[in-house]
C-alpha positions as CSV (number, residue, x, y, z in Angstrom):
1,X,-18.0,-0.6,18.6
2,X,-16.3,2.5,18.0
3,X,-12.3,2.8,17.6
4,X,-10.3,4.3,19.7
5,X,-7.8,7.0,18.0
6,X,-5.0,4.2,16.4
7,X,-6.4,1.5,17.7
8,X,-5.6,-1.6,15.6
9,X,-8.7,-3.8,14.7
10,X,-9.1,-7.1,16.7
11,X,-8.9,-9.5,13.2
12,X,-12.3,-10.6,12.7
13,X,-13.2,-7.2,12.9
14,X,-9.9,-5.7,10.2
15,X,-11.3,-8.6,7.6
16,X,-14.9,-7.2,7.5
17,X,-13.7,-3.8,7.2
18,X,-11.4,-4.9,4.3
19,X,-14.3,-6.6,2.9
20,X,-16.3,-3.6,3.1
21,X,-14.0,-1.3,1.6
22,X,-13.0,-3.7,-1.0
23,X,-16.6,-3.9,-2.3
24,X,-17.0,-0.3,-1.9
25,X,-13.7,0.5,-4.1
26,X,-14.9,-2.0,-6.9
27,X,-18.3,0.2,-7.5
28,X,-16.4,3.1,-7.3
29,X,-13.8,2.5,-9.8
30,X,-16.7,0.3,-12.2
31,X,-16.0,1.8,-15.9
32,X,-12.6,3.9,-14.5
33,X,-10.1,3.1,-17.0
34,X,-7.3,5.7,-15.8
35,X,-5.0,4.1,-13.6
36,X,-4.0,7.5,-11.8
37,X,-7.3,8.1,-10.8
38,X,-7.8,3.9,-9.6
39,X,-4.5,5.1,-7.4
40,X,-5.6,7.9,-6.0
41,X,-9.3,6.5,-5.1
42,X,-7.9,3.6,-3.3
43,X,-5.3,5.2,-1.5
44,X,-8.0,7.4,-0.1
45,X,-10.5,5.1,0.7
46,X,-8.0,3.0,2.5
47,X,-6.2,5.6,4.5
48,X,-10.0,6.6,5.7
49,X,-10.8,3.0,6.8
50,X,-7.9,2.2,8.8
51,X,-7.2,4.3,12.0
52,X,-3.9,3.0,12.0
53,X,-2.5,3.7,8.4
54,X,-0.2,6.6,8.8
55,X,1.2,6.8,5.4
56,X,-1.0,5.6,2.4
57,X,0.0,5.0,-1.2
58,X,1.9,4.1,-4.1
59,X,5.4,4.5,-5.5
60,X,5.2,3.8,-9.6
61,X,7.5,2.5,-11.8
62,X,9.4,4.9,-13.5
63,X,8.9,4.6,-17.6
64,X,11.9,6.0,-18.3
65,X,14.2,4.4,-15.4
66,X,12.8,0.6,-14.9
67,X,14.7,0.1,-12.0
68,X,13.0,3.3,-10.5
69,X,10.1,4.0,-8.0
70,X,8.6,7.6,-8.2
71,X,5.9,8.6,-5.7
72,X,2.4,8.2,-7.3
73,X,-0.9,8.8,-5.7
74,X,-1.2,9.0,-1.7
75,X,-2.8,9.9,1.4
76,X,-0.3,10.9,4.9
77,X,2.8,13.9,5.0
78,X,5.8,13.8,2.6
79,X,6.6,10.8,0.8
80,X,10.1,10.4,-0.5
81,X,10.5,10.9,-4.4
82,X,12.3,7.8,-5.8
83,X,13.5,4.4,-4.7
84,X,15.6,2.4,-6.3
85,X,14.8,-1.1,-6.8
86,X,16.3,-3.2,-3.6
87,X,16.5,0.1,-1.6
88,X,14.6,0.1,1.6
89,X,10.4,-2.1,1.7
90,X,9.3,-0.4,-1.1
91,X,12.5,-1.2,-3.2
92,X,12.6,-4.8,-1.7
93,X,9.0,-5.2,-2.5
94,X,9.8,-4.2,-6.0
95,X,12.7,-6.2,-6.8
96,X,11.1,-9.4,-5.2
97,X,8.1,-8.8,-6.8
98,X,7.1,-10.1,-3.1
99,X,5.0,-8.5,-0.7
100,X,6.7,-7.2,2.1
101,X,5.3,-7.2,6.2
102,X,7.8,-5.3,8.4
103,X,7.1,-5.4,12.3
104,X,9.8,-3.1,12.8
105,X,10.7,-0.3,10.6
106,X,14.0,0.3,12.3
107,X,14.9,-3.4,12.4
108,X,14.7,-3.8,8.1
109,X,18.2,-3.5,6.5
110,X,18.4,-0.4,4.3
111,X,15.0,1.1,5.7
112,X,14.3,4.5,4.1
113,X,13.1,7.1,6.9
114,X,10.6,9.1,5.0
115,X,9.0,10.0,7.9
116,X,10.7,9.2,11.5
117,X,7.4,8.8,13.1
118,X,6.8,5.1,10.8
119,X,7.2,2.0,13.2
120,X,5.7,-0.8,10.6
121,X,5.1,-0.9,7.1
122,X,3.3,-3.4,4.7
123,X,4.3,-2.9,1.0
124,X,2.0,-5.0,-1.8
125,X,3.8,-4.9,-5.3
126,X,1.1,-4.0,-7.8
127,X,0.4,-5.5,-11.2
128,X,-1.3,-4.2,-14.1
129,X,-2.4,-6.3,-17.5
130,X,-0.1,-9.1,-18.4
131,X,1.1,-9.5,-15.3
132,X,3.9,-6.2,-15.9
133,X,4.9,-4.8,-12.6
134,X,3.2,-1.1,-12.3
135,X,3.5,0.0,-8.6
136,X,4.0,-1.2,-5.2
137,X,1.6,0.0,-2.7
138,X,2.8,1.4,0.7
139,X,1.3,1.5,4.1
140,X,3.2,2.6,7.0
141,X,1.8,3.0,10.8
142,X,3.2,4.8,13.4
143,X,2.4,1.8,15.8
144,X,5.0,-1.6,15.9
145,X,3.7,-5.0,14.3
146,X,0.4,-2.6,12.8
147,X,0.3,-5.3,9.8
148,X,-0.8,-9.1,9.5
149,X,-1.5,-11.6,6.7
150,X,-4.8,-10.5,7.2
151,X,-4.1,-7.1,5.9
152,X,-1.6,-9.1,3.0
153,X,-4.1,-11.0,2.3
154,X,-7.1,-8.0,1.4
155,X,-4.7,-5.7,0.3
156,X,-3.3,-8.0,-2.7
157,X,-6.6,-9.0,-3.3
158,X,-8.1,-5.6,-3.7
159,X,-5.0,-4.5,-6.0
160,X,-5.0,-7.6,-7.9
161,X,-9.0,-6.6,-8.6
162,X,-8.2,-3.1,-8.7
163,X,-5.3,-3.0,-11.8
164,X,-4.5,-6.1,-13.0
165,X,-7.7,-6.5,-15.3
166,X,-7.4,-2.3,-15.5
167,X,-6.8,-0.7,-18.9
């Protein structure tokens, strides 16, 4: 059945479409060793599959401030250019080295307004060979409680596939 505009998935129907997607961004990316362009593909192809992601990408690790985010790669209006580690999801997310599942935007201490329309967020740290934190990959929804541990769940495991066995 088709989606209405924003509609969030029922969740049988959110882990097939992750499912899809994910096999879709492995054949894509198949002999891609440039990490920029593995970022921009997959914040594309997940930003189109999801109705409900407002705001879709990834904030790098600096190489010359570790403690650093810069905006990489994404999909959605004006990101904001650095976060400090601990600063805001994508900071906490960084520093914790945990993923991060925010109902409410508003609610999270230290919450960064990029954009004032974001209600929820999910933010996935990323990891590339060895295990080295690279990224953390944000997506925010202008709708409350947008994000589940289904969405956890697909999004660490296509990043996982996506850059941690990348070159």
């Amino acid at each position: 059945m088709a989606e209405a505009f924003n509609e969030i998935p029922l969740p049988a129907e959110k882990a097939l479409r992750y499912a899809a997607v994910a096999e879709e961004i492995a054949a894509v990316l198949d002999g891609e060793p440039n990490v920029v362009a593995r970022m921009a593909t997959v914040s594309s192809m997940l930003s189109n599959s999801f109705s409900q992601y407002f705001w879709t990408g990834f904030y790098v690790v600096d190489e010359t401030k570790s403690d650093e985010l810069v905006v990489g790669p994404y999909q959605g209006t004006l990101g904001c250019m650095r976060i400090a580690f601990g600063r805001g999801v994508c900071g906490t997310a960084a520093a914790t080295q945990v993923t991060q599942v925010v109902e409410d935007v508003h609610a999270f201490p230290g919450h960064i307004a990029c954009d004032g329309r974001s209600a929820s967020e999910i933010v996935v740290p990323v990891f590339g060979p060895g295990g080295k934190l690279i990224a953390v990959f944000d997506v925010d929804s202008d709708q409350p409680a947008a994000f589940d541990s289904i969405d956890q769940e697909w999004l660490e495991r296509i990043l996982s596939q996506t850059f941690s066995a990348a070159a």
